[in-house]
KOLGU-4560 file (N, C-alpha, C; in nm, 3 decimals, padded with zeros to 5 digits):
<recs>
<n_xx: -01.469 n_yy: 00.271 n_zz: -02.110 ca_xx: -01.423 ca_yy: 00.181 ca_zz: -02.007 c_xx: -01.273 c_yy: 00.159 c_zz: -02.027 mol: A seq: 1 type: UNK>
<n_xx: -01.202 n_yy: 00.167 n_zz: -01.914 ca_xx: -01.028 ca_yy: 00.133 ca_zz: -01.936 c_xx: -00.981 c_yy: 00.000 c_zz: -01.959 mol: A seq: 2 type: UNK>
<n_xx: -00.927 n_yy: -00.051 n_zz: -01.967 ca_xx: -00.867 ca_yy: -00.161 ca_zz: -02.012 c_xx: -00.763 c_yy: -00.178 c_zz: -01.878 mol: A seq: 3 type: UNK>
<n_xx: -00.772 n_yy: -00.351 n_zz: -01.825 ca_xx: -00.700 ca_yy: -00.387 ca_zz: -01.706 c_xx: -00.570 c_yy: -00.329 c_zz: -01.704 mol: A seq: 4 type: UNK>
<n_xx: -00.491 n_yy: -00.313 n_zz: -01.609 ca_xx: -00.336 ca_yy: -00.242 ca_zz: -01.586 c_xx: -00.282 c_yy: -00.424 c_zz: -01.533 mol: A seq: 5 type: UNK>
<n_xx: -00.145 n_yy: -00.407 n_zz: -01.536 ca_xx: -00.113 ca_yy: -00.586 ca_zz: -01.579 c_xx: -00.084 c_yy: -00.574 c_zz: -01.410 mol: A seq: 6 type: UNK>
<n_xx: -00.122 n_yy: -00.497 n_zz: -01.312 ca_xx: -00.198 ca_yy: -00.595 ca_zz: -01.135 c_xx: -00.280 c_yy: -00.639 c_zz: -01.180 mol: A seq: 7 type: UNK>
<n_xx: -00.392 n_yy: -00.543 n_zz: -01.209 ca_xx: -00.497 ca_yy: -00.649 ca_zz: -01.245 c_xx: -00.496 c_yy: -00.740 c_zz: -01.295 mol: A seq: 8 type: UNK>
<n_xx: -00.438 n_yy: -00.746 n_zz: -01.377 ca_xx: -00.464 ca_yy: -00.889 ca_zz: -01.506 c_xx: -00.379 c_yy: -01.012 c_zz: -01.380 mol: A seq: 9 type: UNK>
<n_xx: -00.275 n_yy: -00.972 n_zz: -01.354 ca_xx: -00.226 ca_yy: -01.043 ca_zz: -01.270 c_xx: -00.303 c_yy: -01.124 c_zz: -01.132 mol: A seq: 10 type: UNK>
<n_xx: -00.370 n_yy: -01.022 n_zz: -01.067 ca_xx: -00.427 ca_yy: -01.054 ca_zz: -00.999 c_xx: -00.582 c_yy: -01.149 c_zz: -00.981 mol: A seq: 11 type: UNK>
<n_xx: -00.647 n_yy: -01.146 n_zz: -01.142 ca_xx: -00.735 ca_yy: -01.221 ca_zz: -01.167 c_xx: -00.681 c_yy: -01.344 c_zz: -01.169 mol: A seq: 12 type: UNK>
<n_xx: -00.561 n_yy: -01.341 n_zz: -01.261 ca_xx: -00.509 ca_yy: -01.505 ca_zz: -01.267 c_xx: -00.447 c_yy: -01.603 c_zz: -01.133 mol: A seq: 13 type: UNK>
<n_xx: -00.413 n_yy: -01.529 n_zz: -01.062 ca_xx: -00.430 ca_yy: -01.564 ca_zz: -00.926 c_xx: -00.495 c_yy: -01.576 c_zz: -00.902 mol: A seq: 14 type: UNK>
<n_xx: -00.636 n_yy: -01.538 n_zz: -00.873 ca_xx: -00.750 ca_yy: -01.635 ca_zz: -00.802 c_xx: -00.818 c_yy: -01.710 c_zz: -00.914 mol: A seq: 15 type: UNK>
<n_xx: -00.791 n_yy: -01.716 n_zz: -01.054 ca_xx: -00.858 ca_yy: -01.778 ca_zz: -01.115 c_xx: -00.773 c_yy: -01.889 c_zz: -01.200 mol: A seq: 16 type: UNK>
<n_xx: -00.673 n_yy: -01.930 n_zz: -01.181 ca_xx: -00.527 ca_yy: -01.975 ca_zz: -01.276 c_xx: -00.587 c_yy: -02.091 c_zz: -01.397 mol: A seq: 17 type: UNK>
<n_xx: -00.730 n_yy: -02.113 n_zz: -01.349 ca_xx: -00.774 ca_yy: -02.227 ca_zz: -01.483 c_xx: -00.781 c_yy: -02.117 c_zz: -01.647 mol: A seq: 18 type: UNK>
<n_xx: -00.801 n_yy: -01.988 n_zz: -01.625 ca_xx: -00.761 ca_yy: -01.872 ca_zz: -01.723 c_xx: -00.642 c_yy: -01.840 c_zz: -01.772 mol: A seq: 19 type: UNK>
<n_xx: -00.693 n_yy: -01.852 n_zz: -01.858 ca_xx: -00.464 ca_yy: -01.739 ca_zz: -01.990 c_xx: -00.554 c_yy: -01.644 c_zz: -02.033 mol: A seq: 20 type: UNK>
<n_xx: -00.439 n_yy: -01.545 n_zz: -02.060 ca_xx: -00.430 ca_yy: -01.441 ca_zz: -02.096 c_xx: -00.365 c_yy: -01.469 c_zz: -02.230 mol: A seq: 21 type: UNK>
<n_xx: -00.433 n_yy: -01.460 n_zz: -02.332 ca_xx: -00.344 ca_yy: -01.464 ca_zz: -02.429 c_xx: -00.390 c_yy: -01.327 c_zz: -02.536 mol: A seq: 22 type: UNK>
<n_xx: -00.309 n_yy: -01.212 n_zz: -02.530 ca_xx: -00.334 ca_yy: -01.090 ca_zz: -02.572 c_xx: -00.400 c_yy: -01.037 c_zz: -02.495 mol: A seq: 23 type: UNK>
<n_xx: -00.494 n_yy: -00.989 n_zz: -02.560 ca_xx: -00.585 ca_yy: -00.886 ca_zz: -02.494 c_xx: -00.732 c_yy: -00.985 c_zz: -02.492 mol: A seq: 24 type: UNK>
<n_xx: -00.722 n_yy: -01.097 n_zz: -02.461 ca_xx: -00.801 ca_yy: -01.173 ca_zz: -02.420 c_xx: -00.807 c_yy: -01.286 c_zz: -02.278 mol: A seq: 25 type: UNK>
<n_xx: -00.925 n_yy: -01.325 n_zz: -02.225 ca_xx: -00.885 ca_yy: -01.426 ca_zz: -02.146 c_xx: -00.942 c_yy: -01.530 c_zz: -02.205 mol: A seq: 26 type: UNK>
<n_xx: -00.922 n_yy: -01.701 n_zz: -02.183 ca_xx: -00.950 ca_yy: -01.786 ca_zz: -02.263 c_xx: -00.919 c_yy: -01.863 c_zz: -02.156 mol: A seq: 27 type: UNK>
<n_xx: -01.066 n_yy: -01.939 n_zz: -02.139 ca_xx: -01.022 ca_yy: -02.082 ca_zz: -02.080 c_xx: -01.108 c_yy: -02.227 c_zz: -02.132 mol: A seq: 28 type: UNK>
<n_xx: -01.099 n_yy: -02.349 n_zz: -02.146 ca_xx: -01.179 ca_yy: -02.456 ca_zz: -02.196 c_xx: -01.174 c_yy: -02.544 c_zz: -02.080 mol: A seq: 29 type: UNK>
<n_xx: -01.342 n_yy: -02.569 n_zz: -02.090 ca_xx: -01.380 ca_yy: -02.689 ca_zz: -01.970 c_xx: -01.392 c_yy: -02.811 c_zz: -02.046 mol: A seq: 30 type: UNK>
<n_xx: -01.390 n_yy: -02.880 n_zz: -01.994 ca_xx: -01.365 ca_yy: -03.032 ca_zz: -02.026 c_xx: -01.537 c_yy: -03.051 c_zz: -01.905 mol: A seq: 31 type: UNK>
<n_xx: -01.627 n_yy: -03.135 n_zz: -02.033 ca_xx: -01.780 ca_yy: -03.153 ca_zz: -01.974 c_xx: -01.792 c_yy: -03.301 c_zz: -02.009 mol: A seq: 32 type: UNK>
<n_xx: -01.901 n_yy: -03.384 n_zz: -01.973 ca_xx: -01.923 ca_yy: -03.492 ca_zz: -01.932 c_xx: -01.942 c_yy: -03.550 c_zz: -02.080 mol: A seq: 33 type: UNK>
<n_xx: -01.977 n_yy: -03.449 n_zz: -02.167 ca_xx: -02.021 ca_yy: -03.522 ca_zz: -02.312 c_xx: -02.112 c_yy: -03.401 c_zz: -02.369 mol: A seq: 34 type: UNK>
<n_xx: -02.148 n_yy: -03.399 n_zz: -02.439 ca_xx: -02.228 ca_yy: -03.310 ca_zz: -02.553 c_xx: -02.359 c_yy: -03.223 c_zz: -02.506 mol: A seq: 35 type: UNK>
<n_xx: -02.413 n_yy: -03.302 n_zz: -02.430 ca_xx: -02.527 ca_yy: -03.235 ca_zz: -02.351 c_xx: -02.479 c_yy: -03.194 c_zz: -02.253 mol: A seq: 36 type: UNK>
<n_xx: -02.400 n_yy: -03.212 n_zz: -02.193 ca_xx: -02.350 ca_yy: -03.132 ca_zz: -02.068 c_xx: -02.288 c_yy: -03.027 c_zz: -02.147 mol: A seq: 37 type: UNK>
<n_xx: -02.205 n_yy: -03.017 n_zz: -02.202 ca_xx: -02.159 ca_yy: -02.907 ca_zz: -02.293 c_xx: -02.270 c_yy: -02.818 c_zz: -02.359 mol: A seq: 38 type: UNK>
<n_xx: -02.349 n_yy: -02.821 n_zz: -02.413 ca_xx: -02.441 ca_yy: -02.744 ca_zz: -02.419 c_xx: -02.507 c_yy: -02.650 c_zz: -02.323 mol: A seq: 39 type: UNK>
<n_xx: -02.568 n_yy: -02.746 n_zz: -02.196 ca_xx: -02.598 ca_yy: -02.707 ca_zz: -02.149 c_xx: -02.555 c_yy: -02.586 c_zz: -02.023 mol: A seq: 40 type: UNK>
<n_xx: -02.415 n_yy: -02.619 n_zz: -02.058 ca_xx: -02.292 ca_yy: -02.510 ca_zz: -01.989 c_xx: -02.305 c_yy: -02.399 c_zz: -02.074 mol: A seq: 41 type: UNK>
<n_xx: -02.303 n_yy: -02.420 n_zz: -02.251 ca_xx: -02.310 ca_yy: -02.308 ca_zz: -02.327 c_xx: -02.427 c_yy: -02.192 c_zz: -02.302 mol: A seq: 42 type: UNK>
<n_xx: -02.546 n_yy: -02.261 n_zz: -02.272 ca_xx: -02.633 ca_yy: -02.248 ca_zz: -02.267 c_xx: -02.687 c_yy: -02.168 c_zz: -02.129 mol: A seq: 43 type: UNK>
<n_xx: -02.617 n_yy: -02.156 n_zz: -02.029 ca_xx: -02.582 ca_yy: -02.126 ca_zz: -01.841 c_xx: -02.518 c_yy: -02.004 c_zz: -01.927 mol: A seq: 44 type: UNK>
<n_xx: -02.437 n_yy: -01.957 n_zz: -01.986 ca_xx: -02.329 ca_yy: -01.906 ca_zz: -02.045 c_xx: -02.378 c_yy: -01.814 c_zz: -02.101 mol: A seq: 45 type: UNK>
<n_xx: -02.494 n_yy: -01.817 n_zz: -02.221 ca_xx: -02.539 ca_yy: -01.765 ca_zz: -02.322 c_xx: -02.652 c_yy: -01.688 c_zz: -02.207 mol: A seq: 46 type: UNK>
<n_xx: -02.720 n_yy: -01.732 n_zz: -02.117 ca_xx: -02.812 ca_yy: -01.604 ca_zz: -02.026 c_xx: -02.685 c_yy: -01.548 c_zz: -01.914 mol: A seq: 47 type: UNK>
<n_xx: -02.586 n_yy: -01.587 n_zz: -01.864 ca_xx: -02.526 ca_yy: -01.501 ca_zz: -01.815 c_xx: -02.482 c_yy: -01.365 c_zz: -01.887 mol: A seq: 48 type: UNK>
<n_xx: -02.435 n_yy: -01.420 n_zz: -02.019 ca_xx: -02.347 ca_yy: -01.266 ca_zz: -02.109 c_xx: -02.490 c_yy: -01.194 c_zz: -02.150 mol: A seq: 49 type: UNK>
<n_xx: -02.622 n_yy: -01.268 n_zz: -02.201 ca_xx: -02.725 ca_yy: -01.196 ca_zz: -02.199 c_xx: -02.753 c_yy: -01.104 c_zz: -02.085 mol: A seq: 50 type: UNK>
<n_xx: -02.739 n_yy: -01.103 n_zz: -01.949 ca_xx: -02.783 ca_yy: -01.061 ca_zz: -01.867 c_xx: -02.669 c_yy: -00.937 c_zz: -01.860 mol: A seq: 51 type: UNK>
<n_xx: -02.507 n_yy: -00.947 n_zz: -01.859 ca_xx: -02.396 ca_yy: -00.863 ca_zz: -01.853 c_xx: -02.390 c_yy: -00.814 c_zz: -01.960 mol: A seq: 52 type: UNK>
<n_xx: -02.454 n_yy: -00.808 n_zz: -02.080 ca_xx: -02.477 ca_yy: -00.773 ca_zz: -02.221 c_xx: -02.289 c_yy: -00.767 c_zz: -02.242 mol: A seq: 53 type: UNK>
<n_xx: -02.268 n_yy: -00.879 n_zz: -02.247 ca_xx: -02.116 ca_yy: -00.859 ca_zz: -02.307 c_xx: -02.087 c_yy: -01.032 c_zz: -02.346 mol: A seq: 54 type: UNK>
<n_xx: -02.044 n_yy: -01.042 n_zz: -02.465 ca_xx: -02.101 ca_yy: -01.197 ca_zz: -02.540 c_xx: -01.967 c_yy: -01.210 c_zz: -02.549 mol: A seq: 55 type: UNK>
<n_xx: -01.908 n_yy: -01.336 n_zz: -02.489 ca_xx: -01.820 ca_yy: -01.407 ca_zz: -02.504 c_xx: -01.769 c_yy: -01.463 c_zz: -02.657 mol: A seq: 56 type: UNK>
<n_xx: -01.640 n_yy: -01.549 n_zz: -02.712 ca_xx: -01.676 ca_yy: -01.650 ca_zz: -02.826 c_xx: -01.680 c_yy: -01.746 c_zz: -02.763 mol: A seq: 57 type: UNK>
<n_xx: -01.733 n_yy: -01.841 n_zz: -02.842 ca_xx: -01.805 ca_yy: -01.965 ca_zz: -02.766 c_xx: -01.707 c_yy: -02.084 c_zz: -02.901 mol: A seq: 58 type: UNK>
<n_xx: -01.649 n_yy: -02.132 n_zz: -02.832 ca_xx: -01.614 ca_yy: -02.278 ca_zz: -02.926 c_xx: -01.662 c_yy: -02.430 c_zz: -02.878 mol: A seq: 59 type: UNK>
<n_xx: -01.739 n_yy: -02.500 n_zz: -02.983 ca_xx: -01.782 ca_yy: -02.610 ca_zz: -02.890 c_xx: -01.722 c_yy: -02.753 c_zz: -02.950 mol: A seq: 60 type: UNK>
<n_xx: -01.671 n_yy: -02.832 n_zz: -02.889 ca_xx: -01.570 ca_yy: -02.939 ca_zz: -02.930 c_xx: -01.681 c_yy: -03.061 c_zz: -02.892 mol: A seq: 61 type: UNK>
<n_xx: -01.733 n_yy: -03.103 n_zz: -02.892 ca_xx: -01.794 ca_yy: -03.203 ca_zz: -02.856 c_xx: -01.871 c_yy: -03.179 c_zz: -02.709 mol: A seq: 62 type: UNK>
<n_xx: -01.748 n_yy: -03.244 n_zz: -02.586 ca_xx: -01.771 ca_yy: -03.210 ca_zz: -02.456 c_xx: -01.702 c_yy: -03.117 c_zz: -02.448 mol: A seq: 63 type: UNK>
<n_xx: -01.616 n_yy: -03.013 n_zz: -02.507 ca_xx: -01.492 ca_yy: -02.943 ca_zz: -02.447 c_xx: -01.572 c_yy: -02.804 c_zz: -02.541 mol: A seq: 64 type: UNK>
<n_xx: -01.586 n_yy: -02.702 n_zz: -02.457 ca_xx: -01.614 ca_yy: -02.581 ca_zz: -02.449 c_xx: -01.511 c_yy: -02.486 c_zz: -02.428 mol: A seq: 65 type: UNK>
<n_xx: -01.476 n_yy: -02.366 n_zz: -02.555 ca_xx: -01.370 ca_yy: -02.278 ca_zz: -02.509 c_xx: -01.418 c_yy: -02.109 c_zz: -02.502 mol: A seq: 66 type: UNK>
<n_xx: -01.389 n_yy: -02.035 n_zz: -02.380 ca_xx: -01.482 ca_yy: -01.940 ca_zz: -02.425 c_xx: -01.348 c_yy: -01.815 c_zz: -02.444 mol: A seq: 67 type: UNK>
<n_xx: -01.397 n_yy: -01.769 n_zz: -02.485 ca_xx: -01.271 ca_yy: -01.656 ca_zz: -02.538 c_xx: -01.336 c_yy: -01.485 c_zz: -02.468 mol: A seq: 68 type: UNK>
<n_xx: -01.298 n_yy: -01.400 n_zz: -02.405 ca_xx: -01.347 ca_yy: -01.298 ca_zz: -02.343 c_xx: -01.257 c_yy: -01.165 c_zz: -02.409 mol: A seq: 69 type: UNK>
<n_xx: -01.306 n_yy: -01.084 n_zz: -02.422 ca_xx: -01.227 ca_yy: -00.955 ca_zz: -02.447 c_xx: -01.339 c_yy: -00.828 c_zz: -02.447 mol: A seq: 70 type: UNK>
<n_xx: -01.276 n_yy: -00.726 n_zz: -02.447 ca_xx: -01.430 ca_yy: -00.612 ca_zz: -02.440 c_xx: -01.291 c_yy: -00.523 c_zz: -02.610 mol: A seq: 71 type: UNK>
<n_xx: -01.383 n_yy: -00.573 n_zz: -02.722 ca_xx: -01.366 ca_yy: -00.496 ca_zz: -02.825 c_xx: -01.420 c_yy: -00.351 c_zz: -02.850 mol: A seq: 72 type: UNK>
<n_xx: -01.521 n_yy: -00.286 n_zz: -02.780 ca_xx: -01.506 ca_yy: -00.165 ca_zz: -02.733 c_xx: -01.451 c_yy: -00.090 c_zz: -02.704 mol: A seq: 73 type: UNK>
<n_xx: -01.350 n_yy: -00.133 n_zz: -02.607 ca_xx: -01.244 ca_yy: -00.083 ca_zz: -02.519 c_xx: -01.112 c_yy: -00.144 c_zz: -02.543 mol: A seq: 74 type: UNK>
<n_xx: -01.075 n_yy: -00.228 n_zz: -02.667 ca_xx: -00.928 ca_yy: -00.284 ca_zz: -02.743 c_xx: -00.862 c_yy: -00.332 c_zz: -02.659 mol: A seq: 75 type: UNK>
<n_xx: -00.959 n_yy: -00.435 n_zz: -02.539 ca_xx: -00.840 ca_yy: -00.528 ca_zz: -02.479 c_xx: -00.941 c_yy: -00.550 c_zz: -02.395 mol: A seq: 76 type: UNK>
<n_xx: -00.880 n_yy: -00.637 n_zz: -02.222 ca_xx: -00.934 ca_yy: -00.656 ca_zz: -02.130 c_xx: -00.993 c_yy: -00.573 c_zz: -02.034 mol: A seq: 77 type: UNK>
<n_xx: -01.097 n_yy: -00.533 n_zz: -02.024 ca_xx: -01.185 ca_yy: -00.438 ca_zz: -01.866 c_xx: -01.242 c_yy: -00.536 c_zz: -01.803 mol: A seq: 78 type: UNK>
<n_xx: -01.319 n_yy: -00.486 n_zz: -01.661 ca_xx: -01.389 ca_yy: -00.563 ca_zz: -01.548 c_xx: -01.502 c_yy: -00.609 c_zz: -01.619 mol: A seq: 79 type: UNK>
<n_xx: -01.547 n_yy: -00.616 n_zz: -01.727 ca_xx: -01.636 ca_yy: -00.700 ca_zz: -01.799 c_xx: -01.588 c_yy: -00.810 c_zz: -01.807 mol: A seq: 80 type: UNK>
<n_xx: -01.488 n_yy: -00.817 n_zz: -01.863 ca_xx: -01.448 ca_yy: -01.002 ca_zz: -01.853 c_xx: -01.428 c_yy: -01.050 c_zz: -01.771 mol: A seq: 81 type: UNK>
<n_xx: -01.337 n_yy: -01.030 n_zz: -01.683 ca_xx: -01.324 ca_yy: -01.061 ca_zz: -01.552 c_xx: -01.464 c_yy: -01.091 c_zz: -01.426 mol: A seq: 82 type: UNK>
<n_xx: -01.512 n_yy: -00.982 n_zz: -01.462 ca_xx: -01.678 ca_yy: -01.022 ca_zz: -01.390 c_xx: -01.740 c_yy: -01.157 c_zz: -01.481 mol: A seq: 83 type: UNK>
<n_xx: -01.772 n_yy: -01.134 n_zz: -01.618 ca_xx: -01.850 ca_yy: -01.213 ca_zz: -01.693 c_xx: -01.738 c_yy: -01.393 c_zz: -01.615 mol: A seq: 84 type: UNK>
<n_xx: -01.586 n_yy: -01.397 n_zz: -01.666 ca_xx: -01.507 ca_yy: -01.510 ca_zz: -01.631 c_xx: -01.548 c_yy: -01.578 c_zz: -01.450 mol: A seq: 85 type: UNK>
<n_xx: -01.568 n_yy: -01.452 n_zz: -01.418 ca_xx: -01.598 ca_yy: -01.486 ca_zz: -01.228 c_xx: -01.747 c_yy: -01.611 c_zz: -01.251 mol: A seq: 86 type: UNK>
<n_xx: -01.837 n_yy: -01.495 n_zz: -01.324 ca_xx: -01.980 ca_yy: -01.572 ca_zz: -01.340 c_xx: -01.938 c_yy: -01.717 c_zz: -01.432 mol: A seq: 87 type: UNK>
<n_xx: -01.909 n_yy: -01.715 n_zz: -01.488 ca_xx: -01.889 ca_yy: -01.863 ca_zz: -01.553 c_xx: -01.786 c_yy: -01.959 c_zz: -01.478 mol: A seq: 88 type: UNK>
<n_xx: -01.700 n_yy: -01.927 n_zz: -01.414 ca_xx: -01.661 ca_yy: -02.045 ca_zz: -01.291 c_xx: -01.732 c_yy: -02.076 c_zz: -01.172 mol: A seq: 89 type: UNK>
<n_xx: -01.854 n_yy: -02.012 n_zz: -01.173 ca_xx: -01.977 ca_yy: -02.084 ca_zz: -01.064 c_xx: -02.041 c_yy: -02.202 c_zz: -01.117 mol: A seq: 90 type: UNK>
<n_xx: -02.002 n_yy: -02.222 n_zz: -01.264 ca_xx: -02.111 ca_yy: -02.299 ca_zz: -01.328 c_xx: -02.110 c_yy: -02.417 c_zz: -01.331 mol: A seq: 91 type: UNK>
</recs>
């Protein structure tokens, strides 16, 4: 799988700007109602990448959830993250 060309990368963050790019990753943290809501986002999260078989990192702060995306397969960003990042801003 190729790794995004920087339109692309560009162009995700335009429709998505709550995302950074920081390296060859995307990274964004939601701010949730409290601990069980945070979970239960992790948890929305954990059968989405199950289903796209491509596993995010998951950091959990209390209410504040950070998920970190990259395809280490392919040594940077592809349409895996970007798809998987699309599916987790429905949530």
């Amino acid at each position: 799988m190729t790794t995004l060309d920087q339109a692309e990368r560009a162009q995700f963050i335009a429709i998505h700007p709550e995302w950074t790019i920081e390296g060859e990753a995307l990274t964004r943290t939601f701010a949730l109602a409290d601990f069980n809501e945070a979970m239960g986002f992790v948890n929305r999260v954990a059968l989405a990448a199950e289903v796209a078989d491509h596993h995010p990192d998951i950091d959990i702060r209390w209410n504040r959830v950070t998920i970190v995306l990259t395809t280490h397969s392919a040594g940077g960003l592809t349409p895996k993250d970007t798809t998987l990042a699309t599916t987790i801003d429905g949530f």
